[in-house]
N, C-alpha and C positions, 0 to 999 in steps of 0.2 A: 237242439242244443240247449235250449233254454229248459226244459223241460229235464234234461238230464242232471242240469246246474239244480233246480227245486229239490230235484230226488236227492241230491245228495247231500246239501242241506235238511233237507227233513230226515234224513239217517241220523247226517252226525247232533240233529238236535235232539231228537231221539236216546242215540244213545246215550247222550253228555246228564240229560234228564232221571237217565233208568243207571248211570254211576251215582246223582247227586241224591238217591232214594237208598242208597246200600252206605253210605255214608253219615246217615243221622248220628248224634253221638246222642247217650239215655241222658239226659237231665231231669233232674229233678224235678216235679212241676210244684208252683210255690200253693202255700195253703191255699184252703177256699178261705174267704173274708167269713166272719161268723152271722147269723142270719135273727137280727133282733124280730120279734115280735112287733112292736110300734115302729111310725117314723116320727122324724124329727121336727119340733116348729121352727118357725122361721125364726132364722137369729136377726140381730137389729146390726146396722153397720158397724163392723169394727170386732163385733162378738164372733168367736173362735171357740173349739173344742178344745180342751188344755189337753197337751200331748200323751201322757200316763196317768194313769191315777195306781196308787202304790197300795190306797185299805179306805175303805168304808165303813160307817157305821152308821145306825139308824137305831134311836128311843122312840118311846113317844114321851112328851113333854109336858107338864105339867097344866100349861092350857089347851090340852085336848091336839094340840098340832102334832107330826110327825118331826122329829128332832133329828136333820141328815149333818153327815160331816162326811167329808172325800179328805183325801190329801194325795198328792200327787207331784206332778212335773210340766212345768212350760217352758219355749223357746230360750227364755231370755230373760232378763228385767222387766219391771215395769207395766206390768201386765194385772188390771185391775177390777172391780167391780166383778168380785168372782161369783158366781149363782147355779142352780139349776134348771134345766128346763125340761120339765116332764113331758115324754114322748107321746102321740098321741096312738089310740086305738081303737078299732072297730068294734070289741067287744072287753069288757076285759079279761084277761092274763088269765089262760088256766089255771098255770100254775102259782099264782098269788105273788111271781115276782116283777112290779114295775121297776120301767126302767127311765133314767135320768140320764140327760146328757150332761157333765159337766164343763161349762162354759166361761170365757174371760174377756174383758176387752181387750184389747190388743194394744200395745204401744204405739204412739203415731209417726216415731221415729224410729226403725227397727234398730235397736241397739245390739250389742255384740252377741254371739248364740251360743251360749253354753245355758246348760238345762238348770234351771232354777224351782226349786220347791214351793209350793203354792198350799195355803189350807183351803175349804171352802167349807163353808154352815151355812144351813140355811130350815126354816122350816117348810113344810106342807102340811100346808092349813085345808081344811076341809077334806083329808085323804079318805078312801074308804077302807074305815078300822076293821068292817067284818070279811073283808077280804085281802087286804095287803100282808103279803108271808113276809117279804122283801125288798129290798132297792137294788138294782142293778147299774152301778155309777159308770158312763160311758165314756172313755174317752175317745181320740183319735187312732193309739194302737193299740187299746187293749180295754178290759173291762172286769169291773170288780163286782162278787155281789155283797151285800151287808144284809143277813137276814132279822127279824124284829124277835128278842127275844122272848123268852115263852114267859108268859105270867100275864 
C-alpha cells in the first residue's frame, strides 16, 4: 500500500513539474553590466559613486596636468568633496582610454532623494601624455567618455 501511495506521488509530481516547464512566459533578459578594463580603488568611508554623469571633458592644462571636468547627478543634497579616482590596471589601455570613477562624500544625514546636479574638476597630475587618447568618467549607471583633443 505504501509503495502504491509513493508511485502516485511521484506521477503527479512529475507531471505538475513537465506542466510548470510549457508555461515559462519569454521575458526579456536585462542587459549585461558593461565590462570596464581597470578596477576600482578603495574609496575611504562615506565616499560613493555619484549616480549619472551627463558629459565630460578633458584639456590638458597649462602646468603640464590633465585638466578633467564631469557633470552629472547624485541622490540628494549635500553631497561633497567631489573628485576622481583613477582605476587601476595591469597594463595600460590599448586603446588609450583611462577610466575614472567619479566619486562624492555622502551626506551624513540622508536628506530627501530627488536627483541633484553636481560639477566635479579635478586635475591629473603626472598622467601619461604619450599615451592617454581619453577619460572614461564612471559612474554608478552609466559612463561617459571625454576624448583629449588633437593638437
Amino acid at each position: 500500500m505504501r509503495s502504491v501511495i509513493l508511485a502516485a506521488g511521484l506521477f503527479a509530481a512529475a507531471l505538475g513539474l513537465s506542466a510548470c516547464d510549457s508555461s515559462k512566459s519569454d521575458t526579456a533578459a536585462a542587459p549585461a553590466a558593461p565590462k570596464y578594463v581597470g578596477r576600482s580603488q578603495q574609496m575611504y568611508q562615506g565616499q560613493d559613486m555619484i549616480t549619472k554623469v551627463d558629459s565630460g571633458a578633458i584639456k590638458v592644462g597649462k602646468d603640464g596636468t590633465l585638466d578633467m571636468q564631469a557633470s552629472g547627478s547624485v541622490p540628494g543634497p549635500g553631497y561633497k568633496n567631489a573628485g576622481f579616482l583613477k582605476r587601476i590596471y595591469a597594463g595600460p589601455p590599448k586603446d588609450g582610454i583611462y577610466e575614472m570613477d567619479v566619486v562624492a562624500d555622502a551626506p551624513s544625514p540622508a536628506g530627501a532623494a530627488a536627483p541633484t546636479p553636481i560639477e566635479v574638476k579635478g586635475p591629473w597630475e603626472k598622467y601619461p601624455a604619450d599615451r592617454v587618447k581619453g577619460v572614461r568618467f564612471i559612474s554608478k549607471t552609466n559612463s561617459v567618455v571625454a576624448m583629449l583633443p588633437a593638437g
